[in-house]
NUVEXTOR-135381 format. One record per atom (N, C-alpha, C, CB): x, y, z; residue number from 1. Coordinates in nm, 3 decimals. Glycine has a CB too. Example, Ala and Ser with C-alpha at 12.3 -4.5 7.8 and 13.67 -1.06 7.14 Angstrom:
<recs>
        u        v        w    n
    1.319   -0.569    0.780    1
    1.230   -0.450    0.780    1
    1.320   -0.330    0.780    1
    1.131   -0.447    0.905    1
    1.285   -0.225    0.708    2
    1.367   -0.106    0.714    2
    1.290    0.003    0.787    2
    1.408   -0.060    0.572    2
</recs>
This chain:
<recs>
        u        v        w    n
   11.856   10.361   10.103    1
   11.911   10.464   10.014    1
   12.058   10.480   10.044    1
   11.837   10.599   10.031    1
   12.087   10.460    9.929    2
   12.262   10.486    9.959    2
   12.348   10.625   10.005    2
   12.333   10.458    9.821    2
   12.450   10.653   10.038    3
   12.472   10.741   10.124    3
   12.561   10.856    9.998    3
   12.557   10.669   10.271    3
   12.562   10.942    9.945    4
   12.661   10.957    9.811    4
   12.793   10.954    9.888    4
   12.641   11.115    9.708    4
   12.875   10.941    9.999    5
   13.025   10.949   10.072    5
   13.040   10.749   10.003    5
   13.019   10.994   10.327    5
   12.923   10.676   10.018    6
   12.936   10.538   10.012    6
   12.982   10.528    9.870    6
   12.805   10.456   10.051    6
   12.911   10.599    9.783    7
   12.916   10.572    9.647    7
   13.072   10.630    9.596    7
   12.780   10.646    9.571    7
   13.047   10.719    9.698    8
   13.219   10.765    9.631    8
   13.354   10.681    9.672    8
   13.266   10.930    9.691    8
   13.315   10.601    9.790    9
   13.402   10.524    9.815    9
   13.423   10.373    9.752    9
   13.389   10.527    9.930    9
   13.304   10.340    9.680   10
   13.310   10.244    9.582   10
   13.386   10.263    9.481   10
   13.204   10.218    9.538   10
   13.374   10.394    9.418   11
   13.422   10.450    9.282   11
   13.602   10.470    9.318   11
   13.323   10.625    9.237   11
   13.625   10.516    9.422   12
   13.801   10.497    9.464   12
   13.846   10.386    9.470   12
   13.851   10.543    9.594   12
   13.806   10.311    9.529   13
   13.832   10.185    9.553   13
   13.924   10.091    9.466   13
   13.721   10.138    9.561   13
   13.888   10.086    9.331   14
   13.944   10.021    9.222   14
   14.057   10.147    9.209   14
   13.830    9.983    9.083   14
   14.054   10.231    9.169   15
   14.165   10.350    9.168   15
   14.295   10.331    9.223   15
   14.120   10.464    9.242   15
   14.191   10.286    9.378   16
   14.373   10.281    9.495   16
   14.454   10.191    9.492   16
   14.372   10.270    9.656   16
   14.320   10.076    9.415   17
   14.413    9.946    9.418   17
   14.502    9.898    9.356   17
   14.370    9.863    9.411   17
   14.463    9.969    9.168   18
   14.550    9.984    9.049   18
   14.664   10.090    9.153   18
   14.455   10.067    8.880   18
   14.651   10.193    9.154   19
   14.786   10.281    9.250   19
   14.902   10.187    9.288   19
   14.727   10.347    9.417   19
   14.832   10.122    9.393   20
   14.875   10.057    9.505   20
   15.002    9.937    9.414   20
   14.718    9.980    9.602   20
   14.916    9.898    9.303   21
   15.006    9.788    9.225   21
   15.126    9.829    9.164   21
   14.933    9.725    9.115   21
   15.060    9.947    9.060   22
   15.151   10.085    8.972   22
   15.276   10.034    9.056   22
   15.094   10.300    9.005   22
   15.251   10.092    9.206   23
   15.368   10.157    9.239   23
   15.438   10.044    9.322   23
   15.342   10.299    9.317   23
   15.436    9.927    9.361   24
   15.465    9.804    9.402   24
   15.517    9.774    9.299   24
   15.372    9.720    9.448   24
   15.454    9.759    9.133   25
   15.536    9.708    9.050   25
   15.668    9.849    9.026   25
   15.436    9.655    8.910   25
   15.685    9.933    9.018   26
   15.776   10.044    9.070   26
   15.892    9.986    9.077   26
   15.742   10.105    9.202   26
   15.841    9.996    9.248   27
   15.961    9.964    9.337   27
   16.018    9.825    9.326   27
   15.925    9.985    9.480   27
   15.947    9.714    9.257   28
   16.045    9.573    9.211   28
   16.116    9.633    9.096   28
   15.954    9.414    9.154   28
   16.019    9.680    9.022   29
   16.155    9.687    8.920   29
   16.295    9.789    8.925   29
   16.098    9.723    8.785   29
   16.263    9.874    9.016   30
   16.383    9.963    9.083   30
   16.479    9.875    9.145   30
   16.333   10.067    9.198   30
   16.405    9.810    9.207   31
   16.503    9.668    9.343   31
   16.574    9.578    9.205   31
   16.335    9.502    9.487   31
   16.538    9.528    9.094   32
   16.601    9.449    9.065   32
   16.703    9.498    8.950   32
   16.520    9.355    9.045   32
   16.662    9.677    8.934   33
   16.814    9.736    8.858   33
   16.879    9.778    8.965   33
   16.810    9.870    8.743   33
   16.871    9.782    9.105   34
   16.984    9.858    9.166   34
   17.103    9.697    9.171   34
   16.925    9.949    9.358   34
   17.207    9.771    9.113   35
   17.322    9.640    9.147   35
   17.417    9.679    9.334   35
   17.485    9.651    8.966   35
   17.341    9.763    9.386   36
   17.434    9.803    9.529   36
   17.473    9.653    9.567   36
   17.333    9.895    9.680   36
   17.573    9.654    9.628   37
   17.559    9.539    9.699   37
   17.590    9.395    9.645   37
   17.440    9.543    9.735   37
   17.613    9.378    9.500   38
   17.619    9.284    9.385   38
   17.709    9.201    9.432   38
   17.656    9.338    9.247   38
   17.830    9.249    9.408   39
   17.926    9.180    9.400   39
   17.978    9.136    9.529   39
   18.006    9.239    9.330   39
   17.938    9.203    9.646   40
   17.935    9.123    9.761   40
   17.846    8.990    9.794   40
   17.909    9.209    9.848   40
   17.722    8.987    9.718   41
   17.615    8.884    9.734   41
   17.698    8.779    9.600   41
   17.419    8.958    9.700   41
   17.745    8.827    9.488   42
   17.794    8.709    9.407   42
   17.959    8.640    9.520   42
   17.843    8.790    9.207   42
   17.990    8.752    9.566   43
   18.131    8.618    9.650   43
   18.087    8.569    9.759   43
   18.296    8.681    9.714   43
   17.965    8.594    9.805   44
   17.932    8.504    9.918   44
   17.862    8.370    9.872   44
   17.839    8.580   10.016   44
   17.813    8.371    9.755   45
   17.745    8.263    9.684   45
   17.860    8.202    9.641   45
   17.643    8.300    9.571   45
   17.952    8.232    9.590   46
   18.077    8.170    9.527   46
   18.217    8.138    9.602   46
   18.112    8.259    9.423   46
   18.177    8.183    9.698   47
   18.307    8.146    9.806   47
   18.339    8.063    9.832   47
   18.316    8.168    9.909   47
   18.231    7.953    9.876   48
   18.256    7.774    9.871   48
   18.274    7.757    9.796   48
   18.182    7.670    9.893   48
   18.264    7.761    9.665   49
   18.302    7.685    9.541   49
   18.488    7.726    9.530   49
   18.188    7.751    9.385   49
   18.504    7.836    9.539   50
   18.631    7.912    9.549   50
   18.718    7.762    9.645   50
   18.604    8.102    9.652   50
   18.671    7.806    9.742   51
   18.742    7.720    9.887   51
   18.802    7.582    9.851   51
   18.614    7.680   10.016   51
   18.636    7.501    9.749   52
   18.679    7.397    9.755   52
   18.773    7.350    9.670   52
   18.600    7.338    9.759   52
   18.780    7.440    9.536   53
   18.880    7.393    9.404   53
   18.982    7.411    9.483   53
   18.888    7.480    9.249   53
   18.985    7.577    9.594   54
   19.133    7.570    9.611   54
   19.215    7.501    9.740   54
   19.171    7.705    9.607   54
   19.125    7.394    9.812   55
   19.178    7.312    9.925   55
   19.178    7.158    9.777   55
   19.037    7.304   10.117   55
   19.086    7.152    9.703   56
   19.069    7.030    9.683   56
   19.178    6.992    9.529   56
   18.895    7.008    9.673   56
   19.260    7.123    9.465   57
   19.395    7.109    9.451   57
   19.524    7.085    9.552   57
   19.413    7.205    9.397   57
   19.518    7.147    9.622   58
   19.658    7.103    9.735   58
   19.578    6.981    9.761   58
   19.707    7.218    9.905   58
   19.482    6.926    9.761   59
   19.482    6.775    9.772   59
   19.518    6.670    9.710   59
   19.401    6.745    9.781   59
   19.496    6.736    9.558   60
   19.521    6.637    9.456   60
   19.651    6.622    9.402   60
   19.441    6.657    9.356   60
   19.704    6.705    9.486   61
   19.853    6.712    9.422   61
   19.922    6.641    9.545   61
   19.922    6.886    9.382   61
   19.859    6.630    9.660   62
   19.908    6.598    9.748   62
   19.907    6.445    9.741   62
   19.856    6.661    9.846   62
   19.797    6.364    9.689   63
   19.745    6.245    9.659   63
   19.843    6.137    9.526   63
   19.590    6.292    9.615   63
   19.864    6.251    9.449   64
   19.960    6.201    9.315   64
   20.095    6.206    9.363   64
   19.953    6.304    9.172   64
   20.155    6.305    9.473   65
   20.287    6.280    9.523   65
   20.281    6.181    9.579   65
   20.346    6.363    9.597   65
   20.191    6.092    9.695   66
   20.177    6.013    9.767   66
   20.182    5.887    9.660   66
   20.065    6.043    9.854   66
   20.086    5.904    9.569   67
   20.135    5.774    9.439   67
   20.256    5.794    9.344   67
   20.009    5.753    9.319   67
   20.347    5.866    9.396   68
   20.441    5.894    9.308   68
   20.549    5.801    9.382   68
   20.472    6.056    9.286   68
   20.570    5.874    9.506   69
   20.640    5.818    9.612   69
   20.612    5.705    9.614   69
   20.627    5.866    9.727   69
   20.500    5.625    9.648   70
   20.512    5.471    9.723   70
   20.531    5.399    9.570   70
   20.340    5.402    9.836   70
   20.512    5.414    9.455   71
   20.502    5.343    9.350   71
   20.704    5.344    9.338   71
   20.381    5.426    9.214   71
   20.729    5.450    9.317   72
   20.929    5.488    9.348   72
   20.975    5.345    9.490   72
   20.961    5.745    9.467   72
   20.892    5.354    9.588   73
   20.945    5.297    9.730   73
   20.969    5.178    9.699   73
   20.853    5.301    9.856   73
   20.810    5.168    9.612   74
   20.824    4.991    9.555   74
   20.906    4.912    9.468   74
   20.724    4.952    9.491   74
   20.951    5.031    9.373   75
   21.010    4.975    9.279   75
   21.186    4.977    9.340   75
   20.966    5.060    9.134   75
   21.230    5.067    9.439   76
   21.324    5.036    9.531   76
   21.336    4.923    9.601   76
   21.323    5.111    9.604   76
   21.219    4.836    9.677   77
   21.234    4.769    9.685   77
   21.234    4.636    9.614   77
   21.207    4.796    9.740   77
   21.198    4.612    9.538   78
   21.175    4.515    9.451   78
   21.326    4.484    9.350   78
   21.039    4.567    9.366   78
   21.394    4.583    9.382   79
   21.491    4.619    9.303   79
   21.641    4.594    9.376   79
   21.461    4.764    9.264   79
   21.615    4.605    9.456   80
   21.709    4.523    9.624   80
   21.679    4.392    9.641   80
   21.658    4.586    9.795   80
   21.561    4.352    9.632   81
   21.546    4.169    9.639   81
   21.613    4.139    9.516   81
   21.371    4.090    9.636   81
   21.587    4.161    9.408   82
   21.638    4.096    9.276   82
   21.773    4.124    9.204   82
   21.545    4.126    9.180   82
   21.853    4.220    9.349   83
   21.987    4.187    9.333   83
   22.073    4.094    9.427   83
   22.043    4.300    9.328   83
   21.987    4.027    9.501   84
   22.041    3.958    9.581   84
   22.107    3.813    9.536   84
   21.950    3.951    9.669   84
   22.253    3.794    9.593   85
   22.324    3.687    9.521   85
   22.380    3.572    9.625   85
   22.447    3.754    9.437   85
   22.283    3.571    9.727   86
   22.334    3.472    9.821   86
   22.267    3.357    9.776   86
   22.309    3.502    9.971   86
   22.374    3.239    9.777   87
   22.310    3.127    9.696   87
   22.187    3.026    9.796   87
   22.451    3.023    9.638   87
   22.239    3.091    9.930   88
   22.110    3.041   10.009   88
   21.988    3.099   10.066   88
   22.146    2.995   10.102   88
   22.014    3.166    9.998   89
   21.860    3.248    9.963   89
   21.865    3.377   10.076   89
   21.691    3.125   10.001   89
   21.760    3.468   10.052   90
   21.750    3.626   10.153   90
   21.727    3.569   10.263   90
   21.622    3.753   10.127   90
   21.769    3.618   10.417   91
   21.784    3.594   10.502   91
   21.623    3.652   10.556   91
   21.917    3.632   10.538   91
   21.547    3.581   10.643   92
   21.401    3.631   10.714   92
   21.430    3.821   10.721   92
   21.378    3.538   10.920   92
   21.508    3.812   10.801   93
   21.538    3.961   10.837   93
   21.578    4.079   10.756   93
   21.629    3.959   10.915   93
   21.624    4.031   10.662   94
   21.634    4.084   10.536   94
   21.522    4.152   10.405   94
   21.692    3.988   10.496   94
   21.410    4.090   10.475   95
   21.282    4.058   10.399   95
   21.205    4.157   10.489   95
   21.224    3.884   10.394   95
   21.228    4.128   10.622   96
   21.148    4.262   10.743   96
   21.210    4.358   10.704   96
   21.167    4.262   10.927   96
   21.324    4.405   10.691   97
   21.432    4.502   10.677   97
   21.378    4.575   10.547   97
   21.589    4.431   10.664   97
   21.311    4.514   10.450   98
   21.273    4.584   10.318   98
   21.123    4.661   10.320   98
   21.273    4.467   10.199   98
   21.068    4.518   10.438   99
   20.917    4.611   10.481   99
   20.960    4.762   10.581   99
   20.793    4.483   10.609   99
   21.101    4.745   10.637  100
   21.094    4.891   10.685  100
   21.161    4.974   10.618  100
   21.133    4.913   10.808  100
   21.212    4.941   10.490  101
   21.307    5.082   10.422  101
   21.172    5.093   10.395  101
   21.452    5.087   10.282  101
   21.064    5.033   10.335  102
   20.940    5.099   10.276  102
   20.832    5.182   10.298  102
   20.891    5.038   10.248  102
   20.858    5.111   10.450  103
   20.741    5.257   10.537  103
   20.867    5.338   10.613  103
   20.582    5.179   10.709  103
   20.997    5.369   10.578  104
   21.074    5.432   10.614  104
   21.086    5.572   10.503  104
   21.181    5.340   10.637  104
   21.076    5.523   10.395  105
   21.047    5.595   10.254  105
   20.939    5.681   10.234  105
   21.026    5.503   10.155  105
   20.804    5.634   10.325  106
   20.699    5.678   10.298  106
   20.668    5.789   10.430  106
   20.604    5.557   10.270  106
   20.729    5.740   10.510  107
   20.714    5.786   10.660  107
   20.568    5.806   10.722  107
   20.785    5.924   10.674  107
   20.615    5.831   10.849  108
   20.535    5.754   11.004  108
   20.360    5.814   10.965  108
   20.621    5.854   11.219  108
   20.383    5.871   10.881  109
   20.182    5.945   10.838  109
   20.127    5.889   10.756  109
   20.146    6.099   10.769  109
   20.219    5.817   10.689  110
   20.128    5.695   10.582  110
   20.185    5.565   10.612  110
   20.150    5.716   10.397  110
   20.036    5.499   10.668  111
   20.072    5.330   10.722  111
   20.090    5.262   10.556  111
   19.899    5.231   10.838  111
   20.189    5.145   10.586  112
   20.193    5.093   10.448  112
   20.198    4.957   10.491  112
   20.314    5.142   10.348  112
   20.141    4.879   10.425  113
   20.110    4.769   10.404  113
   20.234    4.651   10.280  113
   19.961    4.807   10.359  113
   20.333    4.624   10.311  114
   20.420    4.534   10.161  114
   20.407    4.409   10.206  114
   20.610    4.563   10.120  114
   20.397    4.333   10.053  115
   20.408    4.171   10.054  115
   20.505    4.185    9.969  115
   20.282    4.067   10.008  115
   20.534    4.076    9.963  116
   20.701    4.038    9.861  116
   20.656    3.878    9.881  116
   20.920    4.096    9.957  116
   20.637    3.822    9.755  117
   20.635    3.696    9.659  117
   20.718    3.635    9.570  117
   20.559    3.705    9.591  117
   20.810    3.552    9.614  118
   20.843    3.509    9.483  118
   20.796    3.363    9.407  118
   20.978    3.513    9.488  118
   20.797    3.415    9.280  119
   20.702    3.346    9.199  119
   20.755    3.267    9.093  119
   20.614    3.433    9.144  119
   20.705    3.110    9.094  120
   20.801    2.993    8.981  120
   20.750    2.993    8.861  120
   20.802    2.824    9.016  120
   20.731    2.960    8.778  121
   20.662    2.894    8.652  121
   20.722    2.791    8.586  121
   20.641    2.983    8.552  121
   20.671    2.638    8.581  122
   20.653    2.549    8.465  122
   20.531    2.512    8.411  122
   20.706    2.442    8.489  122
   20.625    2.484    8.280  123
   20.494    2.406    8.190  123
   20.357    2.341    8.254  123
   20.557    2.275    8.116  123
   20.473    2.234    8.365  124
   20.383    2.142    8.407  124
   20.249    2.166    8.555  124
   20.490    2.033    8.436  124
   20.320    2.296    8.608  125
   20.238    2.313    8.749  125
   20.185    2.462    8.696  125
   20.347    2.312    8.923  125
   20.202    2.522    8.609  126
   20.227    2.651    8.556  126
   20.259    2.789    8.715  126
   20.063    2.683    8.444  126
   20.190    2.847    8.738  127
   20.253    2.960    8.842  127
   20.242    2.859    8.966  127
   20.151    3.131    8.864  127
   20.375    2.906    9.024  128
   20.384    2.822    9.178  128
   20.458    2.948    9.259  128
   20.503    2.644    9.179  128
   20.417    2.935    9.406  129
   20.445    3.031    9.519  129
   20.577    2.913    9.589  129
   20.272    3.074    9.639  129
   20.701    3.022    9.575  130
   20.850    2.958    9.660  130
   20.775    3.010    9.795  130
   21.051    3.048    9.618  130
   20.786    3.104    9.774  131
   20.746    3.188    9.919  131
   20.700    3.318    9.958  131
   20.840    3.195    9.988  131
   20.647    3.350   10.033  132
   20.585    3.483   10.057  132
   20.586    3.535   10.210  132
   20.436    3.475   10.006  132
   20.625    3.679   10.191  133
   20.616    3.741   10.350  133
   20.544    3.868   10.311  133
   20.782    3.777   10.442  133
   20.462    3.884   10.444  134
   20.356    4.051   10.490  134
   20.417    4.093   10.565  134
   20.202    4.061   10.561  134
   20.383    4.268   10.602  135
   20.454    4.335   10.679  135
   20.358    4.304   10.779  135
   20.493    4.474   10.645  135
   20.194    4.316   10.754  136
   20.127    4.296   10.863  136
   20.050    4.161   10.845  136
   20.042    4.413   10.892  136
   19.966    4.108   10.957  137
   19.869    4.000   10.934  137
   19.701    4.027   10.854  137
   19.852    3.945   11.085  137
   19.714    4.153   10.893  138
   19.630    4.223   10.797  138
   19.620    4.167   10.609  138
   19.695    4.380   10.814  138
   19.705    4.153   10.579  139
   19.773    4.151   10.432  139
   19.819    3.966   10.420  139
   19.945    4.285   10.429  139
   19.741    3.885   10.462  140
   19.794    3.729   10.427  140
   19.898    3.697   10.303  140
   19.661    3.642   10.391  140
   19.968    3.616   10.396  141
   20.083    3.599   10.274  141
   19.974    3.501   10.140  141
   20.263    3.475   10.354  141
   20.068    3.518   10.031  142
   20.002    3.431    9.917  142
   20.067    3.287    9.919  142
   20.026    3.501    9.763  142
   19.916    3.182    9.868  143
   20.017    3.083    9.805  143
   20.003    3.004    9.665  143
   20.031    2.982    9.901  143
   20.006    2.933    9.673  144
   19.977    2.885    9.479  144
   19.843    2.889    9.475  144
   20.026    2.705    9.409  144
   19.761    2.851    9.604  145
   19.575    2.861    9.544  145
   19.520    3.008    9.562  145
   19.446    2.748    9.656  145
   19.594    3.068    9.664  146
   19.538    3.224    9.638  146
   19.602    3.322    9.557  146
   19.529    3.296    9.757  146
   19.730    3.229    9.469  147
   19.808    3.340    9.409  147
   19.693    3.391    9.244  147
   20.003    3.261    9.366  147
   19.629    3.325    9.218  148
   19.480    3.390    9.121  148
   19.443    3.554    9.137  148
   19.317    3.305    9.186  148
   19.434    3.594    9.261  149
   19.412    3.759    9.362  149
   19.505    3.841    9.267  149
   19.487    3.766    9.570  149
   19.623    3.765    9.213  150
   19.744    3.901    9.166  150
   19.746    3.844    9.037  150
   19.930    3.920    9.251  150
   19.738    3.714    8.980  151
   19.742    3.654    8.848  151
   19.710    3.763    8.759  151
   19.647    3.533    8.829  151
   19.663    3.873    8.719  152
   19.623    3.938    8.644  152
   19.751    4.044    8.611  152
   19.498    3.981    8.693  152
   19.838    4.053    8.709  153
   19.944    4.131    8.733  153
   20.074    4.060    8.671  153
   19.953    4.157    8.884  153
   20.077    3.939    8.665  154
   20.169    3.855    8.628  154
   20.194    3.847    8.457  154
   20.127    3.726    8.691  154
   20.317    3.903    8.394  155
   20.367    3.853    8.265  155
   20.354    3.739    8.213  155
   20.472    3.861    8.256  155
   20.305    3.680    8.058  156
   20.382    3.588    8.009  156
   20.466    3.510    8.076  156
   20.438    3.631    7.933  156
   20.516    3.389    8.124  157
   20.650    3.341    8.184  157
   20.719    3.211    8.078  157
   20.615    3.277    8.358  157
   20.821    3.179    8.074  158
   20.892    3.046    7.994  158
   20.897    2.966    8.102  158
   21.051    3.061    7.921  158
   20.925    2.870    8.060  159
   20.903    2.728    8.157  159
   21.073    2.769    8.241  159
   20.892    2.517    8.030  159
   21.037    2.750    8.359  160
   21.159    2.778    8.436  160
   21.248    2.883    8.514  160
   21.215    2.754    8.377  160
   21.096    3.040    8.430  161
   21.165    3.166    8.491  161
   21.077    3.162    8.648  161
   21.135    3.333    8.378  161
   21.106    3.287    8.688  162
   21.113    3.342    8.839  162
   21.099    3.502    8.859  162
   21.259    3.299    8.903  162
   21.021    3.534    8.935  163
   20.985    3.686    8.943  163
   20.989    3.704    9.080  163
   20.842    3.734    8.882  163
   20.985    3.821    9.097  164
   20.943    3.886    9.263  164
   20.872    4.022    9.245  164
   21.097    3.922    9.372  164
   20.756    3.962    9.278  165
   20.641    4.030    9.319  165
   20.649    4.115    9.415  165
   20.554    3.956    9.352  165
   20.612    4.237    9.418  166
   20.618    4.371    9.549  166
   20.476    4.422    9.566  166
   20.723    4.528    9.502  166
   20.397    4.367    9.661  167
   20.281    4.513    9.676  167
   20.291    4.564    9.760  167
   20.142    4.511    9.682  167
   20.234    4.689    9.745  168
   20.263    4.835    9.842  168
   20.111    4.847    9.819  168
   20.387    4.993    9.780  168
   20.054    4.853    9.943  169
   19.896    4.940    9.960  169
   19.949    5.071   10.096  169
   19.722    4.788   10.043  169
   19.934    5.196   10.037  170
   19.957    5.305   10.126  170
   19.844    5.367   10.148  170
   20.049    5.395   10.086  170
   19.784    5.395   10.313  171
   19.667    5.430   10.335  171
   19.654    5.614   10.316  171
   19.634    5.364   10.481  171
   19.629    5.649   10.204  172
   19.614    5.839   10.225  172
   19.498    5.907   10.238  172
   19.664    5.923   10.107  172
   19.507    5.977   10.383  173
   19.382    6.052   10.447  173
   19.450    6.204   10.372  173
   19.365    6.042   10.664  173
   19.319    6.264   10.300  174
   19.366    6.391   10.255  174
   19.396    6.470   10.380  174
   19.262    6.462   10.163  174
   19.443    6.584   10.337  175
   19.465    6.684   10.469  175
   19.366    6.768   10.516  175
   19.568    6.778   10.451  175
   19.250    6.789   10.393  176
   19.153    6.876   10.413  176
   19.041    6.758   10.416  176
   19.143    7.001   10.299  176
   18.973    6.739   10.527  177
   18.840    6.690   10.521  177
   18.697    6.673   10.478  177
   18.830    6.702   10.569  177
   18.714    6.826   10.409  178
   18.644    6.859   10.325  178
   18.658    6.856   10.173  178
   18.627    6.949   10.362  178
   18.749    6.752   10.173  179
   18.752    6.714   10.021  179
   18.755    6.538   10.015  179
   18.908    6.790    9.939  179
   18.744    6.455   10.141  180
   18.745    6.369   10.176  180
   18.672    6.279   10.061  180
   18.709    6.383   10.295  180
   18.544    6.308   10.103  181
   18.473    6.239   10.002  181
   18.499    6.222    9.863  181
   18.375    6.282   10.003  181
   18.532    6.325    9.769  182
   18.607    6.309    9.666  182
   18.705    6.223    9.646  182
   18.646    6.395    9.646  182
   18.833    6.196    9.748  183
   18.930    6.107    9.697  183
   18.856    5.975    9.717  183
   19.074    6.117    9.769  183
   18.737    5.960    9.772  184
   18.700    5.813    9.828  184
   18.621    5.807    9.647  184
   18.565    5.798   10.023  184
   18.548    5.887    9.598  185
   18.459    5.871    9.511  185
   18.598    5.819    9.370  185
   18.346    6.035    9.498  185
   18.671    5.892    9.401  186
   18.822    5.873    9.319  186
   18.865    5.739    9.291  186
   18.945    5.932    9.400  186
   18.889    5.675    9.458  187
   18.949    5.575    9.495  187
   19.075    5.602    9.515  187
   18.932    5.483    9.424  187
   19.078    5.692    9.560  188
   19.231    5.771    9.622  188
   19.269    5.747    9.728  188
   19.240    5.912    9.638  188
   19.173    5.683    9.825  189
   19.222    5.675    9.930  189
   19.352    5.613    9.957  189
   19.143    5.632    9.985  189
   19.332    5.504    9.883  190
   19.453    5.389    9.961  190
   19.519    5.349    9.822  190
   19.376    5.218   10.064  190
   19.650    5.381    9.783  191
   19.706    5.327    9.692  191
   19.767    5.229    9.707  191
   19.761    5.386    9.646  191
   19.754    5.130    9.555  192
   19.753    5.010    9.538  192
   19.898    4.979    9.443  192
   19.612    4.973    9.478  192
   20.005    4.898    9.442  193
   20.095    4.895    9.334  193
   20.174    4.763    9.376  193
   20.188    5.036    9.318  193
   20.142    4.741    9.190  194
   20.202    4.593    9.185  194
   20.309    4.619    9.124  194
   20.126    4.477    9.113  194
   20.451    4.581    9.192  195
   20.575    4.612    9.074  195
   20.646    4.396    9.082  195
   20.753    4.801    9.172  195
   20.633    4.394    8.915  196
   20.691    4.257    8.868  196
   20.862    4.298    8.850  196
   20.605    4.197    8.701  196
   20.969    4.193    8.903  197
   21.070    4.217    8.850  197
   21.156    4.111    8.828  197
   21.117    4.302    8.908  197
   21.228    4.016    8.738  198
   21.311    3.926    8.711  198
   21.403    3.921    8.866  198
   21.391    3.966    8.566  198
   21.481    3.844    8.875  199
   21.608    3.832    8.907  199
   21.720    3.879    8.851  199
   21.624    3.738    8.914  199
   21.800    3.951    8.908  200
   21.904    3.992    8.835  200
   22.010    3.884    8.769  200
   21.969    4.080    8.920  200
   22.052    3.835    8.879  201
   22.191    3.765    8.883  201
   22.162    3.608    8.903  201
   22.290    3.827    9.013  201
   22.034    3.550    8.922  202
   22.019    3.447    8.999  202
   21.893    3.429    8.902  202
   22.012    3.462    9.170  202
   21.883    3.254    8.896  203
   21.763    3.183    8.803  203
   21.622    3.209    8.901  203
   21.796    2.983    8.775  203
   21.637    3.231    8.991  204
   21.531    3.258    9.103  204
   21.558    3.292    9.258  204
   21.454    3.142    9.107  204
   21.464    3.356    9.335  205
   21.481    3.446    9.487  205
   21.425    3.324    9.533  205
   21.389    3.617    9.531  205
   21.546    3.270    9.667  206
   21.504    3.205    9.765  206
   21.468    3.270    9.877  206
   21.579    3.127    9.789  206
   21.393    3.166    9.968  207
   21.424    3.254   10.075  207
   21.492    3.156   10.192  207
   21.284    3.336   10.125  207
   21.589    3.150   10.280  208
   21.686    3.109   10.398  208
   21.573    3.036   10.487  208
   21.774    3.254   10.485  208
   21.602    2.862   10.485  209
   21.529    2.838   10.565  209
   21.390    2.749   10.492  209
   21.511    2.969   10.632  209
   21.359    2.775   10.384  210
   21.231    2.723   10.323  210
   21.303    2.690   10.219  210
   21.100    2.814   10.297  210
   21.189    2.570   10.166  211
   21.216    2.474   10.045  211
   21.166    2.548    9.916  211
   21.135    2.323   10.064  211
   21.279    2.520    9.852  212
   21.289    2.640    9.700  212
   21.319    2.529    9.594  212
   21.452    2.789    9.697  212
   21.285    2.394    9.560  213
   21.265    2.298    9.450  213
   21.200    2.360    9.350  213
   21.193    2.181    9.484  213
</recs>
């Protein structure tokens, strides 16, 4: 026989539990109109994003000066070989001397890498290598079978002209590390520049010392 305290506690039972929900659902929906606290929880969520546009501009501006500069360095140099009017061609040292106005230009935080080529064309052999110097061994000089690597860089030529070739590869580590990955995804790291330029004054750039037929 049942106890009537038992029966009454069956009959509450469902009561407390609807209660219990009532007022649980309540207090969420109270919790999710109070805004206390809002706008401190939206800048902590948004702060990295903040950080990174604003380190990963002073990067990018930092990255386009760096290709502003060495692409300027190059075309300085390239622009000094092809006024040269010694009829026996640029002197060795003269040629080192241009690899250091160039990482002199760029200075001691960006390693730079220059080749300087000068380049023949006839009909009959079509592109031919007079000669070529690197700043480092890193960077092999070119010659008529590996000059194909830059062929894509090379103008139109008439049977008989002459160019001088300049590359500049400048290695740039951003300043913020945390934007690193980006210039790599970019290809920012290391800028690349091919500057072509005639001879000024002269049918073609020798160089002192090597055979220039």
């Amino acid at each position: 026989m049942n106890h009537p305290e038992d029966n009454w506690n069956i009959m509450m039972r469902p009561k407390f539990i609807k209660n219990s929900l009532n007022h649980l659902r309540s207090s969420l929906r109270g919790f999710t109109r109070n805004e206390d606290g809002l706008a401190s929880a939206e800048m902590m969520m948004m702060l990295p994003l903040y950080l990174f546009c604003i380190l990963g501009t002073f990067t990018y501006w930092d990255a386009f000066d760096v290709a502003n500069r060495s692409q300027k360095a190059a075309y300085s140099v390239s622009d000094l070989l092809t006024r040269n009017q010694d009829m026996q061609g640029v002197p060795e040292v003269y040629v080192e001397g241009m690899f250091s106005t160039m990482q002199y230009m760029m200075g001691d935080t960006l390693p730079t890498r220059t080749r300087v080529t000068s380049v023949f064309f006839d009909d009959t052999n079509g592109y031919r290598v007079l000669w070529s110097r690197s700043s480092t061994t890193t960077l092999p000089r070119l010659t008529t079978s590996s000059l194909t690597t830059i062929q894509g860089h090379l103008p139109v030529m008439f049977d008989g002209d002459a160019l001088i070739v300049v590359e500049a590869t400048v290695d740039f580590e951003p300043m913020f590390s945390l934007t690193n990955w980006a210039m790599q995804a970019l290809d920012l790291d290391s800028m690349y520049h091919v500057v072509v330029t005639r001879p000024r004054f002269m049918s073609k750039i020798c160089l002192r010392g090597v055979a220039c037929g």
